[in-house]
N, C-alpha and C positions, 0 to 999 in steps of 0.2 A: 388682633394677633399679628406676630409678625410674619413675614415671608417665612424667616427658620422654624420658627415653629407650625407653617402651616405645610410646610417642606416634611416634615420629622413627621405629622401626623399623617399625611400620605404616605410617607414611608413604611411606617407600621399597618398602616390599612391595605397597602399592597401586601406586606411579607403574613398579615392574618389571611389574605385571601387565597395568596400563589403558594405560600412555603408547601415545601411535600412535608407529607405524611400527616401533618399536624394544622396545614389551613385549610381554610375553609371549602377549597373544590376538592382537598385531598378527604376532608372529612365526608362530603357530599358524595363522591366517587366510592368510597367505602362502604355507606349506608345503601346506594344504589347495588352492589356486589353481594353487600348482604340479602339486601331485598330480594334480589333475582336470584339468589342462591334456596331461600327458604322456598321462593314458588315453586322451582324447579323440583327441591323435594318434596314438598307436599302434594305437587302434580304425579311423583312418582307413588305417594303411598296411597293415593285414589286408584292408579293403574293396579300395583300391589291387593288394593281389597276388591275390585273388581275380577280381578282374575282370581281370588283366592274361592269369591264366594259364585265360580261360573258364571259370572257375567260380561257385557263387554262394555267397556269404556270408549266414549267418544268424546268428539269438543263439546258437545250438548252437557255430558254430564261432568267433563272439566271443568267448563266456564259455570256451573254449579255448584261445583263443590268449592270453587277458589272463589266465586262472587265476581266474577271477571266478564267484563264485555266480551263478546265474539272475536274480535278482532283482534285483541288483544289476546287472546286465548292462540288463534292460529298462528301470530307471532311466537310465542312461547312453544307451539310444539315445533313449530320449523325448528326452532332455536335446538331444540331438544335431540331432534331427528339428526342436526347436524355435530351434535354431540358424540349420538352412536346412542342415545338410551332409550329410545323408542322409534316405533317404526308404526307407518300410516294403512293398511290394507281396508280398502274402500273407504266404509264409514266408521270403522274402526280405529283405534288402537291398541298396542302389543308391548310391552316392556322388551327391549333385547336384555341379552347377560350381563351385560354390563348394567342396564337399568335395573334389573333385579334385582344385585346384587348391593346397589345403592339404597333402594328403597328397601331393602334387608336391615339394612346400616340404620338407617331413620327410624325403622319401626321397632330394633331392639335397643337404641337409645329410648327411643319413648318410656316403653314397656317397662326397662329399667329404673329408668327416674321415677314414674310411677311406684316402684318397688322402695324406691330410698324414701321418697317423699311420704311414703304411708308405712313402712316398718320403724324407721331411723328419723324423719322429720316427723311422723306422727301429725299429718297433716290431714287433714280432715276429706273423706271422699270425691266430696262434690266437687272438692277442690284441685285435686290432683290432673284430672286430664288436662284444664289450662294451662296451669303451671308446666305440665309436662310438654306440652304445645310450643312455650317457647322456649325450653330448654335444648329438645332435643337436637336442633340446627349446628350446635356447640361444640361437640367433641367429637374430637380424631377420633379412629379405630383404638389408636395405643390408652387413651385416657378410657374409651366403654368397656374396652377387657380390664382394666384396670379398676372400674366400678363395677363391674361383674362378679371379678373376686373377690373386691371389697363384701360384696353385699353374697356373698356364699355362689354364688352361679345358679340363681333362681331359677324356675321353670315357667311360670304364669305370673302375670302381673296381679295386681289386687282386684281384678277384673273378671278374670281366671283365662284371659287370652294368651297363650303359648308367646316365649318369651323367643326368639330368632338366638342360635348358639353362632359362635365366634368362627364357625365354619359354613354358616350360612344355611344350618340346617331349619326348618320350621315345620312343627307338630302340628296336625290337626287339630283346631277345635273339637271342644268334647258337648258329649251331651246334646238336646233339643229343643225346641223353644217348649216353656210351659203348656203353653196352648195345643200343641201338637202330642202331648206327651197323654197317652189313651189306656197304660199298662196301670194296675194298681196297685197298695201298699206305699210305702215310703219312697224317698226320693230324695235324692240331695244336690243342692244346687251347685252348679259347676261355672256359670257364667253371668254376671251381669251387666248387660249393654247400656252402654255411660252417654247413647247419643241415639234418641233427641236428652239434652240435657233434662229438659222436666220431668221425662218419666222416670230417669234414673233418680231424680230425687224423690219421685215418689216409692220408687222402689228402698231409699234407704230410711224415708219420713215412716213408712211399715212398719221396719226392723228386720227385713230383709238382710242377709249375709251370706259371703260366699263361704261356702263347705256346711251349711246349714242344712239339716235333715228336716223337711218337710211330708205333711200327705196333703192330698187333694182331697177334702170334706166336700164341694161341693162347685158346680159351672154353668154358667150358664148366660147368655149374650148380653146381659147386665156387668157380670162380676165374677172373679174366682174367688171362693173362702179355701184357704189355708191354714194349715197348723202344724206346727213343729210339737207337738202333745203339751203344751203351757200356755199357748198365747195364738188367737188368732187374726188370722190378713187377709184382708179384702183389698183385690186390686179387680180395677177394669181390664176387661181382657187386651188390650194394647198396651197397655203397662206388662203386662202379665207374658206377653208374647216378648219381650226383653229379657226375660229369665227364663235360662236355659238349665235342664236338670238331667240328671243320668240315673242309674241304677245303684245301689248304695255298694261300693267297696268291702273290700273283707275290715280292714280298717274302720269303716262306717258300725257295722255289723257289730264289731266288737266291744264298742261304746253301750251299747243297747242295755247293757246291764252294769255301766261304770257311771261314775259322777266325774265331775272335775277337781281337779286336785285344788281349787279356790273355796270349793263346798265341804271340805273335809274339816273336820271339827278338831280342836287341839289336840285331843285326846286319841286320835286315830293315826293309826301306820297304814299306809296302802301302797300296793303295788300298781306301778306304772304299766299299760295298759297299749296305749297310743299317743304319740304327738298330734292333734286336729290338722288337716289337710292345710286350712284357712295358713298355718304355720310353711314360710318359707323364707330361702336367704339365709341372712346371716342373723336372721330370730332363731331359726331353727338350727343354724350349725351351732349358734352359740348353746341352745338348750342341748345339743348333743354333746359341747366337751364340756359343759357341768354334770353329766353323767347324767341326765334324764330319759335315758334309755329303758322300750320295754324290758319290762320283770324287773326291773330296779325296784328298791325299798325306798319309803318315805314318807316323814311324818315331820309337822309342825312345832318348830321350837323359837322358844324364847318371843311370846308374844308383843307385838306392836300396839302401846296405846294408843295408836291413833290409825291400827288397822290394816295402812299398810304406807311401804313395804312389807312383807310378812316372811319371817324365814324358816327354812324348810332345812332339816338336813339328810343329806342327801349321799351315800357313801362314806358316809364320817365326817364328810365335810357341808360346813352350815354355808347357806346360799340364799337370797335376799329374791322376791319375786314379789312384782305387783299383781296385784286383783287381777287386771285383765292377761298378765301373762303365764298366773297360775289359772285361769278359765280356759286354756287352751293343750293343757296337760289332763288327759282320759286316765283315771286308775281307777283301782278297786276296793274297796276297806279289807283287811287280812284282821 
């Protein structure tokens, strides 16, 4: 080669290296910013579940939850402390207002994606906390209100964990772990814990679902048997202690002598009854401005060879609904 052209080719391998924004220390700097941007909040939503569920957080159980050497851990929270988002007392740590109000921001971005990625992506359970994992780092305040609305202003994730509102408000956890739950009769589940990953899978490998009405048939330091009156589950009691249940709602209650409007045969008109809990977002707003409100009428028309869609009319007006979204409509046969 010649000089000019060995001239020209350093030329371009400087301006790929130095150019801002777009070479390669501007790219390396970026990725770095990002890096240290996702620890810092994930460091905050460990502080966040530590205090939610009374307990205290330290570097012990930082540098655990992030997979982080020690030293690298106490770097990060100086880093943190000099922020203003946390603060050190003895062997502890404490989120200030500012920090809480950040790791607010992270956990109802999560909780939401969660809600799109399993109403609207119809993404598969097991799947959704990852996904959701690298999502959440991503959006302003302006763009989560904006997928709040979108998705109706949900209240619980597909989880059933309390979804953090746009004023920083956040709801108690409902319900109790299975294992601890000693009352008897029915029960419906209100929460399923998605972490350690495996149990959560076994809990959906079952058939396990959130707003599912269950009873305790039988426990004991082997196994829980369960059954929702159709089908029974056996989980081991550490599986089991992942699912959390409460006392059945008036809502729940009312079901008790309805079918689902999927189980309604051609020939039947039923009155609407209840929307199922498991129903939230903008599943549920939409089912409320096609008039699928309690005491409404409805009866199947104009059948589907092949099943479904299947349509319903509903007010006078004919309205198209899959299998699993008429599964989730409680009525009565009239």
């Amino acid at each position: 080669m010649t000089i000019t052209v060995w001239l020209v080719l350093a030329i371009l391998l400087i301006a790929a290296i130095f150019i801002p924004r777009v070479g390669l220390i501007a790219i390396y700097k970026t990725y770095r910013a990002t890096r240290e941007r996702e620890l810092v909040e994930d460091a905050l939503k460990h502080l966040l579940d530590r205090e939610q569920h009374g307990r205290q957080a330290s570097p012990e159980s930082l540098a655990g939850t992030l997979n982080l050497q020690r030293t690298r851990v106490m770097k990060l929270i100086e880093d943190m402390e000099t922020q203003g988002l946390l603060e050190s007392r003895g062997a502890n740590l404490h989120l200030t207002t500012q920090g809480e109000r950040w790791a607010l921001h992270v956990v109802r971005a999560h909780r939401l994606w969660e809600r799109y990625l399993t109403d609207e992506a119809r993404m598969p359970l097991k799947r959704i906390h990852g996904e959701s994992e690298r999502r959440e780092h991503s959006l302003t305040e302006a763009q989560l209100n904006d997928l709040d609305a979108a998705l109706g202003h949900p209240t619980r994730d597909p989880h059933g964990d309390p979804i953090p509102t746009r004023e920083g408000t956040l709801l108690k956890a409902e319900g109790m772990p299975l294992t601890a739950w000693q009352a008897e009769g029915p029960v419906r589940i209100v929460h399923l814990e998605d972490e350690p990953a495996l149990a959560f899978e076994q809990i959906l490998a079952a058939g396990l679902r959130l707003g599912q009405t269950i009873r305790i048939l039988d426990r004991n330091p082997q196994r829980y048997l369960l059954t929702d009156g159709e089908t029974e589950f056996r989980l081991a009691p550490a599986v089991a202690a992942n699912v959390s249940v409460a006392p059945l709602p008036e809502s729940e209650v009312a079901k008790a002598n309805a079918i689902s409007l999927a189980e309604l045969t051609y020939d039947q008109r039923a009155e609407i009854i209840v929307l199922d809990e498991a129903v939230q977002g903008f599943t549920r707003r939409r089912f409320l401005d096609l008039g699928l409100t309690p005491g409404t009428m409805v009866y199947p028309e104009l059948q589907n060879f092949f099943g479904d869609p299947r349509a319903y009319r509903v007010r006078g007006t004919l309205i198209a609904l899959r299998k699993d979204q008429a599964a989730q409509i409680w009525v009565k046969p009239v």
